[in-house]
Short mmCIF file of the C-alpha atoms (twelve columns), coordinates in Angstrom:
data_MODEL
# 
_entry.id   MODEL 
# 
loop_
_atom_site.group_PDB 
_atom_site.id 
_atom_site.type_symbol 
_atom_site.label_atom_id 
_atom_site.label_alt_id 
_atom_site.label_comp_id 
_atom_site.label_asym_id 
_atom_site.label_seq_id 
_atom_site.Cartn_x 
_atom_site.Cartn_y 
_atom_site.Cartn_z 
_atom_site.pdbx_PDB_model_num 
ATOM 1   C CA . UNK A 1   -20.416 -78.995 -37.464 1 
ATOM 2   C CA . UNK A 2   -17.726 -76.509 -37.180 1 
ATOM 3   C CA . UNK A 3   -17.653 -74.512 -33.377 1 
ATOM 4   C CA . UNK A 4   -18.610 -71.427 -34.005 1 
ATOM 5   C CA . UNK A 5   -15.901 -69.958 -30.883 1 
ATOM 6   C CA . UNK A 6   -13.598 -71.410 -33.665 1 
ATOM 7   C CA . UNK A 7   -13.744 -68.816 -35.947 1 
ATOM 8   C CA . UNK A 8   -11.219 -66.627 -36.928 1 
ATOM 9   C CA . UNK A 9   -11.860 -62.569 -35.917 1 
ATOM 10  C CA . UNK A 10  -11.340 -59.655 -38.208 1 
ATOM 11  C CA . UNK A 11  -10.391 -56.108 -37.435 1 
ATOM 12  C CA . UNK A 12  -13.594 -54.730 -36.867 1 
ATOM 13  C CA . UNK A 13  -14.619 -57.317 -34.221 1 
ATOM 14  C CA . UNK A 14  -11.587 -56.457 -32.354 1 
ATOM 15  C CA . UNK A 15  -12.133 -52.726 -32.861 1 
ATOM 16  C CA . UNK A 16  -16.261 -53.698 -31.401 1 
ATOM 17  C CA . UNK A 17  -14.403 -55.231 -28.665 1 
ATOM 18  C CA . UNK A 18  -12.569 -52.714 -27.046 1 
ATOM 19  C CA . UNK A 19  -15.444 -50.324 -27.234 1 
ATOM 20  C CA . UNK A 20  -17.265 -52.332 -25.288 1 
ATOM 21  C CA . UNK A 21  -14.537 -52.712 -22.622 1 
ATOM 22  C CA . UNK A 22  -13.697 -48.726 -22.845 1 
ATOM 23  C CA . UNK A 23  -17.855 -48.008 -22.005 1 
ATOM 24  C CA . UNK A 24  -17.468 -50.879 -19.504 1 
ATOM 25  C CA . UNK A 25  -14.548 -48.779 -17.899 1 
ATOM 26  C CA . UNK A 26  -16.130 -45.904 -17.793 1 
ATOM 27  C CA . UNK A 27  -19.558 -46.866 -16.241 1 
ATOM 28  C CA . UNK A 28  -16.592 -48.374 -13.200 1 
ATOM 29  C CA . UNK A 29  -17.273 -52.094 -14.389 1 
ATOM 30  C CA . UNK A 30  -13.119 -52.204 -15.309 1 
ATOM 31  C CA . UNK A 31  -10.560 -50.912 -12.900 1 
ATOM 32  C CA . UNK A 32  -7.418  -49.239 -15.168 1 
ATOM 33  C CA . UNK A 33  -5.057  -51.695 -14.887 1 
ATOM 34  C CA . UNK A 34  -7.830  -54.850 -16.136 1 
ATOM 35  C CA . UNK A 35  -9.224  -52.295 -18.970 1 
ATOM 36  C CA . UNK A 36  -5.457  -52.435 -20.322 1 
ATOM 37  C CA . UNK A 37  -4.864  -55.827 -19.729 1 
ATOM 38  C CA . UNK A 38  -8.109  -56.712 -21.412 1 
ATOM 39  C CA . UNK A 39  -7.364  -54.355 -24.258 1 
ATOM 40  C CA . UNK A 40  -4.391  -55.729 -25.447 1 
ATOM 41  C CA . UNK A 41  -5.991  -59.018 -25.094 1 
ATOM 42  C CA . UNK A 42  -8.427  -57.726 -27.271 1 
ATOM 43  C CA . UNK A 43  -5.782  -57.023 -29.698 1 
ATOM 44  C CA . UNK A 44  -4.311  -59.912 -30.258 1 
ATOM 45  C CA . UNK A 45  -7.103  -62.088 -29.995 1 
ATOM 46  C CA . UNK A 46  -7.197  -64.734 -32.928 1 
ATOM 47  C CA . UNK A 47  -10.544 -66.661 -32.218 1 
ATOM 48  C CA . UNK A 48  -14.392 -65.521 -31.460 1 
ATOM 49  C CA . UNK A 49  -13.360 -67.367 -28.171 1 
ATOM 50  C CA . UNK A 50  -10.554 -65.363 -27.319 1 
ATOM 51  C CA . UNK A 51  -13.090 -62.222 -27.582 1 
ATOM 52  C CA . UNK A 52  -16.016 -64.069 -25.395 1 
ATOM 53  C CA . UNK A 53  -13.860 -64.811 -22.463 1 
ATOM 54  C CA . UNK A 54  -12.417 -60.931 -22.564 1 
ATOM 55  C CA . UNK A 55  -16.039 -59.712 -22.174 1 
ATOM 56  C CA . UNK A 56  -18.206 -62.412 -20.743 1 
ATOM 57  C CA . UNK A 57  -18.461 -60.832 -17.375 1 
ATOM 58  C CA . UNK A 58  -19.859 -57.342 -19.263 1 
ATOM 59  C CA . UNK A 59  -22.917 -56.333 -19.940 1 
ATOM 60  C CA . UNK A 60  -24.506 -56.779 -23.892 1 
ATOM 61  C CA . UNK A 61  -21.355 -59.245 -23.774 1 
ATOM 62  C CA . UNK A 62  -21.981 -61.759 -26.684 1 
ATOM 63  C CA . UNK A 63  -20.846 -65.859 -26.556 1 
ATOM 64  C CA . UNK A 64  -18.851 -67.128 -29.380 1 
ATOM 65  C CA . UNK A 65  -19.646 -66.263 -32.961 1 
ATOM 66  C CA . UNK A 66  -19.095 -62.914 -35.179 1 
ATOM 67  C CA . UNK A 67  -19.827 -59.637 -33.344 1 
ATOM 68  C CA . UNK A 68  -21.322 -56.796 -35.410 1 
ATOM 69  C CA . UNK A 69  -19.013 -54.436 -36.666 1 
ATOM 70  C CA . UNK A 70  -18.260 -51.157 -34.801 1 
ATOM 71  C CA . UNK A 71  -20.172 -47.747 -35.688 1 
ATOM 72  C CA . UNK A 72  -17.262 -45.483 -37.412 1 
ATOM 73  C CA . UNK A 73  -15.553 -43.486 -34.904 1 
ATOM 74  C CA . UNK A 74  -15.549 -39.312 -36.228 1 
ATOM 75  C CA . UNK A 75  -13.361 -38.677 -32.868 1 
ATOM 76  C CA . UNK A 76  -10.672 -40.437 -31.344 1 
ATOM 77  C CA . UNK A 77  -12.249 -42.984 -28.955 1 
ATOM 78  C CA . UNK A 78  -10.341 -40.934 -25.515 1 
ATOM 79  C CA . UNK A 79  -10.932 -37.453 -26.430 1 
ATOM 80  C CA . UNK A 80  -9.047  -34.862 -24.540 1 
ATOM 81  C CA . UNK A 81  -11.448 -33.054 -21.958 1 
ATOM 82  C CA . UNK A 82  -11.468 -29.145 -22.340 1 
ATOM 83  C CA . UNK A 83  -11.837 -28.828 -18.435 1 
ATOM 84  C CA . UNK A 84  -12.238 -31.132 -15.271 1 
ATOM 85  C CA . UNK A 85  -14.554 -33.855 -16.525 1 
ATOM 86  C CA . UNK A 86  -18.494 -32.380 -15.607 1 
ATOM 87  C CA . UNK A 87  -16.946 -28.917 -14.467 1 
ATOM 88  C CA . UNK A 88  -16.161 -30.704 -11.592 1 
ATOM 89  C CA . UNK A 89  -12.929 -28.893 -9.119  1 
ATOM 90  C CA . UNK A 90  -9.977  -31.362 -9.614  1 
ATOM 91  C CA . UNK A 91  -9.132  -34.258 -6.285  1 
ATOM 92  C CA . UNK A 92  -5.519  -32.746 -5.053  1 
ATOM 93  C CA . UNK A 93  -3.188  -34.798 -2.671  1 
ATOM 94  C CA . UNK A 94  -1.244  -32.595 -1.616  1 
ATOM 95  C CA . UNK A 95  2.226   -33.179 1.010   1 
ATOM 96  C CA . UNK A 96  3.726   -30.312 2.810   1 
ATOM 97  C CA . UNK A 97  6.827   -31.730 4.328   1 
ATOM 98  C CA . UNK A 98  4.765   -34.232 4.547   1 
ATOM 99  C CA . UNK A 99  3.755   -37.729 2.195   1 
ATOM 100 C CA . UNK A 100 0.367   -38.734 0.842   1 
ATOM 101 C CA . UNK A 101 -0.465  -41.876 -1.079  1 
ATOM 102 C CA . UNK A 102 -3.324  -43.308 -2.365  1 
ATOM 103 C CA . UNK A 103 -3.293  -46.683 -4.001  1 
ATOM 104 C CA . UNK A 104 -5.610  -49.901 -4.346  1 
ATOM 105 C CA . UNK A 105 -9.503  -49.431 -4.997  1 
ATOM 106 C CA . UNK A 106 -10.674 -46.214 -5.289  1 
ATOM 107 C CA . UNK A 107 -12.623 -43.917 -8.242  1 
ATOM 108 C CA . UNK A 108 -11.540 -41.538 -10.458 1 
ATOM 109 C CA . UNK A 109 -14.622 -39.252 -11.809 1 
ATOM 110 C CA . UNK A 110 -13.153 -35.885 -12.272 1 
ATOM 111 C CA . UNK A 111 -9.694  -34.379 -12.604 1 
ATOM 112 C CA . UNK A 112 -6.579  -35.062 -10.304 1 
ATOM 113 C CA . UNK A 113 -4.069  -32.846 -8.693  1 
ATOM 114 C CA . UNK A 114 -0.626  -33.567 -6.912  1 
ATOM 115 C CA . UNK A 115 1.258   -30.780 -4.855  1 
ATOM 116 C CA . UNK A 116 4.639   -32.195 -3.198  1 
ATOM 117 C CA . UNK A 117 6.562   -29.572 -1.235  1 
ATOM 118 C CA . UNK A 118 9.707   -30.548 0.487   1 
ATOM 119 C CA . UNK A 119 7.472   -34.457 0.500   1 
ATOM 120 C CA . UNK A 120 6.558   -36.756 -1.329  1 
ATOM 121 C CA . UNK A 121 2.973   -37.579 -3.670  1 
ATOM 122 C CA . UNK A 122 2.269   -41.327 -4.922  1 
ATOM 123 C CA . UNK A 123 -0.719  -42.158 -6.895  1 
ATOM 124 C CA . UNK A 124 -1.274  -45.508 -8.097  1 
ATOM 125 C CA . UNK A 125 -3.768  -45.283 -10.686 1 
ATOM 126 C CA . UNK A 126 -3.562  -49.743 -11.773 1 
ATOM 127 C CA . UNK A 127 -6.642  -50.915 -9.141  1 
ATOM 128 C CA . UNK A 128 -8.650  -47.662 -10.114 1 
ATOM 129 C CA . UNK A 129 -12.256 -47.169 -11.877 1 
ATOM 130 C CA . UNK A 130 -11.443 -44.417 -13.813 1 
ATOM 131 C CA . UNK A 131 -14.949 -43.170 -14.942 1 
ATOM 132 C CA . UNK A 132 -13.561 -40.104 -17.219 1 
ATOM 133 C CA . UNK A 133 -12.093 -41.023 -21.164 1 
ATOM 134 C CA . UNK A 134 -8.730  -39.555 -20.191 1 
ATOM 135 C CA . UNK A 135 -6.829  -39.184 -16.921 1 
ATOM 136 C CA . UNK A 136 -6.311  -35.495 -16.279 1 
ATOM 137 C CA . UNK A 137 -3.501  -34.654 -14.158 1 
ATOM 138 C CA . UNK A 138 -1.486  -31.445 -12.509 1 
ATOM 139 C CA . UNK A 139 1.217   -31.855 -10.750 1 
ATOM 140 C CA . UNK A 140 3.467   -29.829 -9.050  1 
ATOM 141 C CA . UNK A 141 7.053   -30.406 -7.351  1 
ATOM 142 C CA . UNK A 142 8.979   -27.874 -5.515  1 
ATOM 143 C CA . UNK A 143 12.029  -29.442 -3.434  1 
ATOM 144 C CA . UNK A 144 9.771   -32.629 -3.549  1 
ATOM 145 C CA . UNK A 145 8.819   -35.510 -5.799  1 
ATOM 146 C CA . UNK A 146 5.736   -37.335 -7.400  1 
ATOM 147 C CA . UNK A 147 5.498   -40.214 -8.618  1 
ATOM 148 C CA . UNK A 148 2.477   -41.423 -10.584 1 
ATOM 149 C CA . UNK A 149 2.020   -45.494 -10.944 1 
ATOM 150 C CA . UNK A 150 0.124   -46.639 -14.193 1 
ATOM 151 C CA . UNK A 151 -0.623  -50.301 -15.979 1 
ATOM 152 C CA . UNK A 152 2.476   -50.714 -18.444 1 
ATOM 153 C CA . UNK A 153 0.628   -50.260 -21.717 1 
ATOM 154 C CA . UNK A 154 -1.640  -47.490 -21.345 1 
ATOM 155 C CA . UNK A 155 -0.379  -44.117 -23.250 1 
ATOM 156 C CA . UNK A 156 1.347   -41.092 -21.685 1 
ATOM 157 C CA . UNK A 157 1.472   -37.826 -22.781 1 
ATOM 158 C CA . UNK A 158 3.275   -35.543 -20.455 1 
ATOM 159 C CA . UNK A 159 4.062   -31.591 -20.907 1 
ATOM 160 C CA . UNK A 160 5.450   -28.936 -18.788 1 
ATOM 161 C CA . UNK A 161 8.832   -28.150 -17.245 1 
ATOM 162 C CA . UNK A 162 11.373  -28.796 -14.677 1 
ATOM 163 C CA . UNK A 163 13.900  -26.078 -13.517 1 
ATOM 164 C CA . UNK A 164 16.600  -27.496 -11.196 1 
ATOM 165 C CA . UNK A 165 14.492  -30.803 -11.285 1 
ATOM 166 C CA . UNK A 166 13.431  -33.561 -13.473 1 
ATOM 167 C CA . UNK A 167 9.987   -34.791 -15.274 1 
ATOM 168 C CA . UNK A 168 10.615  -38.127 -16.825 1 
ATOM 169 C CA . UNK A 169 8.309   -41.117 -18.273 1 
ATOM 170 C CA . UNK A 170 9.273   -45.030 -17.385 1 
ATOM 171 C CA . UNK A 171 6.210   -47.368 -19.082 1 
ATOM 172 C CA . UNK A 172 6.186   -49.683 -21.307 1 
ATOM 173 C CA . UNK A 173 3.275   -47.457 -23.725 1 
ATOM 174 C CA . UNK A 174 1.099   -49.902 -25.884 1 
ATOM 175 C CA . UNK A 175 2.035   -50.260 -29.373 1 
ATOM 176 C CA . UNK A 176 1.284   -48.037 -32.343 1 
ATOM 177 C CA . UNK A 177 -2.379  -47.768 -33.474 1 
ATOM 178 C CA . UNK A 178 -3.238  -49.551 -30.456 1 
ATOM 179 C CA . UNK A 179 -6.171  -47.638 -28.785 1 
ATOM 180 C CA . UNK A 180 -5.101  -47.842 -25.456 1 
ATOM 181 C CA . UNK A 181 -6.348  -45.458 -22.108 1 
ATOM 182 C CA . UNK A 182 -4.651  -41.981 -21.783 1 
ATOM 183 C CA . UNK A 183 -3.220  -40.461 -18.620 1 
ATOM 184 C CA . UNK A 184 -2.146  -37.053 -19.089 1 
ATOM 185 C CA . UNK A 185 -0.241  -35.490 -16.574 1 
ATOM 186 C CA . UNK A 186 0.884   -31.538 -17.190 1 
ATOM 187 C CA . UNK A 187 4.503   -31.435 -14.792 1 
ATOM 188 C CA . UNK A 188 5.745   -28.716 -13.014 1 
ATOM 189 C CA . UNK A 189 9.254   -29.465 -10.810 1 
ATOM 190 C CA . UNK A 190 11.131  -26.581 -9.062  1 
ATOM 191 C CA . UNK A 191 13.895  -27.920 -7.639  1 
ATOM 192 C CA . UNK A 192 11.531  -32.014 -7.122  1 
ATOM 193 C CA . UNK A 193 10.693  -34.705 -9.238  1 
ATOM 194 C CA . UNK A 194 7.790   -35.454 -11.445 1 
ATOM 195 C CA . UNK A 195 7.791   -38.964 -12.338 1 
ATOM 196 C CA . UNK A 196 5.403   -41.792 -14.343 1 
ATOM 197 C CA . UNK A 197 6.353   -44.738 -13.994 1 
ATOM 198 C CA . UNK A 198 4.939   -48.573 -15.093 1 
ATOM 199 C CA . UNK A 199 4.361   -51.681 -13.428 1 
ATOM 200 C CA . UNK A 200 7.632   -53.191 -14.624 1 
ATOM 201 C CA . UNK A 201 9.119   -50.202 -12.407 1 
ATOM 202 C CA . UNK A 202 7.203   -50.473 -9.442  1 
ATOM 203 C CA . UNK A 203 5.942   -52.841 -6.231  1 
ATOM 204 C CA . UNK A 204 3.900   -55.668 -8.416  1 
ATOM 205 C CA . UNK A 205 0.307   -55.779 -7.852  1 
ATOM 206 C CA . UNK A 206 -1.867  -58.859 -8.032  1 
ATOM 207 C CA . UNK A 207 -3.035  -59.184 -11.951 1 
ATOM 208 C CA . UNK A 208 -7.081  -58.759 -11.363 1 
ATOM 209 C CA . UNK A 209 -7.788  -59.678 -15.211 1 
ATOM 210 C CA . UNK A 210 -5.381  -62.765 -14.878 1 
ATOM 211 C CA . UNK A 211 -7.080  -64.062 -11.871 1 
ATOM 212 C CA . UNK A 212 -10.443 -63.659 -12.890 1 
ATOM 213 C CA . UNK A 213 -9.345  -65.592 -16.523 1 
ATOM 214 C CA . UNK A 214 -8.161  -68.185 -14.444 1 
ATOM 215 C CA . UNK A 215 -11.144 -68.891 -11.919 1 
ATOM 216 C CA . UNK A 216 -13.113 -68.654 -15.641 1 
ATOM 217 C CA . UNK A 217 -10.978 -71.295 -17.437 1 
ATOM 218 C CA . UNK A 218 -11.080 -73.437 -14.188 1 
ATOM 219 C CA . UNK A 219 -14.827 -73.163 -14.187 1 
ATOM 220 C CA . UNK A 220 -15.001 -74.592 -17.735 1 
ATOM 221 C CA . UNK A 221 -12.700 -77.570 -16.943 1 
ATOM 222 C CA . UNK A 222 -9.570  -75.721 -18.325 1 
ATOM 223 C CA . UNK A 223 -7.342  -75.998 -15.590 1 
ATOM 224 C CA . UNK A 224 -7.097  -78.373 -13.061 1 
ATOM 225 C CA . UNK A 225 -8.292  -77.219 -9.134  1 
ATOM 226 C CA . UNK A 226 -4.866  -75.784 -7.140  1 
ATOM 227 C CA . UNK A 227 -4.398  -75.645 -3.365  1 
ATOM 228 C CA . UNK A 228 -4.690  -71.765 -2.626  1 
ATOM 229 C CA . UNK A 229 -1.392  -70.819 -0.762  1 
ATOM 230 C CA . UNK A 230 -2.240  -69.477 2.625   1 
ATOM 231 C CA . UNK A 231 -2.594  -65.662 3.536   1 
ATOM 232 C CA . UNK A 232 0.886   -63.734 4.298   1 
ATOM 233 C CA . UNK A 233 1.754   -62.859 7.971   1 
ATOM 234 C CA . UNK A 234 0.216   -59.253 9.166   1 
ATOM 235 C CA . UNK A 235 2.174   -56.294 7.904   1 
ATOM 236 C CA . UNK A 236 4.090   -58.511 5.195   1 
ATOM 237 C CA . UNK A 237 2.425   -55.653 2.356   1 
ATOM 238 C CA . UNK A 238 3.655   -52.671 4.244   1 
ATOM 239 C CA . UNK A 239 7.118   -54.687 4.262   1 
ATOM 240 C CA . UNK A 240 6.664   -55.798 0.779   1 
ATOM 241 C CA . UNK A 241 6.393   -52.041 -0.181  1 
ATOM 242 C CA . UNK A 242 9.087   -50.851 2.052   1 
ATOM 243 C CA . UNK A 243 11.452  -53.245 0.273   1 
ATOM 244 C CA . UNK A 244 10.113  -52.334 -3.290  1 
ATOM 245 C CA . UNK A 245 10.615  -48.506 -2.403  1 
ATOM 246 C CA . UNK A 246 14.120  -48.895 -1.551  1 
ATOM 247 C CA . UNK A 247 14.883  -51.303 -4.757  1 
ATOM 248 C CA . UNK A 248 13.790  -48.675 -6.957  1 
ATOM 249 C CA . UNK A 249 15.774  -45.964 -5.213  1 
ATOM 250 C CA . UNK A 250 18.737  -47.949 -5.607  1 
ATOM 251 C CA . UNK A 251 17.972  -48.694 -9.137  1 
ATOM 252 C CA . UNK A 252 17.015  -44.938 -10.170 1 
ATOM 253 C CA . UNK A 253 20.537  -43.642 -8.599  1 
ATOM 254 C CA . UNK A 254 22.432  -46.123 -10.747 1 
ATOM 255 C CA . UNK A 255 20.273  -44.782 -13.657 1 
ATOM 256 C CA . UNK A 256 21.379  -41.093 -12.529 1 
ATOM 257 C CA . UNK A 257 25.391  -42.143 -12.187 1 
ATOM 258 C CA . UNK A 258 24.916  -44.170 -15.927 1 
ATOM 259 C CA . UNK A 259 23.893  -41.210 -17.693 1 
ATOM 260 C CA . UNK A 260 26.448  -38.779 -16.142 1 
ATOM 261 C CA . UNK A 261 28.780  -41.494 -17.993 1 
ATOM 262 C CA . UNK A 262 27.570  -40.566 -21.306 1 
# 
């Protein structure tokens, strides 16, 4: 008898699929960064297998075997919010000669805002729970910078201007007709920098959605047990960080003295 995890997937299964991780995002099951990890999974999943293991640890999640197709889809599954998701004001972070960051766990369930003047705004958006279909953003640079961190693969749409300044997009965006999350980000530089950049362009992050796979393929008697390594030295992140920050400033300047080549 044939294993039914065996069986090849069609279109619409993979489409049913990343529904159920987009609702799984939303209701803060899925942080950002394992919602697009699991979605291009999802993509390129060949086997009724590949889909289980993507949403095993969900809700309604289904084992092996064909899932029912999708409902059809009138809208575009991340619709853009008219206003502040629930009429809710926006969350601001706001640096006045000053910096503010905010990175690792924390929800998103309404509308963001960055303000930099004369300092400097980082949001890392890969560990979040975003609970709204589309990541709203304003931002605002005068004599200042932000930078906005995202999972490499998630779509960007950016509008605005800069006037003595620069707004600029560095990810890796997922492929066409890919349905992938949305962070929109309206920019606004006077004199600063207004910046988006990917994972491939900023301090790595341990892959959640990779380490869970593995602790499920071990559990099955995929892999074979490892040693775990033992923990880093107190203050080797902040280090860590310190030493990413000043790689990428190094690498952005020789981006800057390339393109005044050309």
């Amino acid at each position: 008898m044939s294993d039914p995890g065996a069986m090849r997937v069609s279109d619409a299964e993979r489409e049913a699929a990343v529904e159920l991780l987009r609702v799984a995002s939303v209701e803060g099951r899925l942080t950002l960064g394992e919602l697009t990890e699991r979605t291009e999974a999802a993509y390129t999943a060949v086997t009724h297998a590949d889909l289980a293991v993507l949403t095993s640890d969900l809700p309604s999640a289904q084992g092996p075997g064909p899932a029912p197709a999708p409902a059809p889809f009138p809208a575009p599954a991340f619709p853009a919010p008219a206003r502040p998701e629930g009429g809710r004001p926006r969350r601001w972070l706001v640096a006045v000669m000053s910096e503010s960051k905010r990175r690792g766990k924390w929800r998103i369930d309404r509308a963001l805002g960055a303000a930099a003047v004369m300092g400097e705004v980082v949001i890392d958006l890969r560990q979040a729970e975003v609970r709204t279909d589309v990541v709203d953003i304003i931002a605002t640079a005068v004599m200042g910078s932000v930078k906005i961190i995202v999972p490499d693969g998630v779509d960007v749409e950016i509008d605005g201007f800069a006037i003595m300044g620069e707004k600029k997009v560095q990810v890796i965006e997922a492929p066409e007709g890919m349905r992938a999350p949305l962070v929109r980000v309206r920019a606004y530089a006077l004199m600063g920098e207004i910046k988006v950049v990917g994972d491939s362009r900023a301090r790595p992050i341990e892959k959640a959605w990779a380490a869970w796979k593995e602790h499920w393929q071990r559990a099955y008697g995929e892999l074979s047990e490892r040693p775990r390594p033992p923990l880093p030295p107190r203050g080797w992140e902040d280090r860590r960080e310190d030493r990413w920050e000043r790689r990428e400033e190094r690498r952005d300047r020789r981006d800057e003295r390339r393109d005044r080549r050309y």
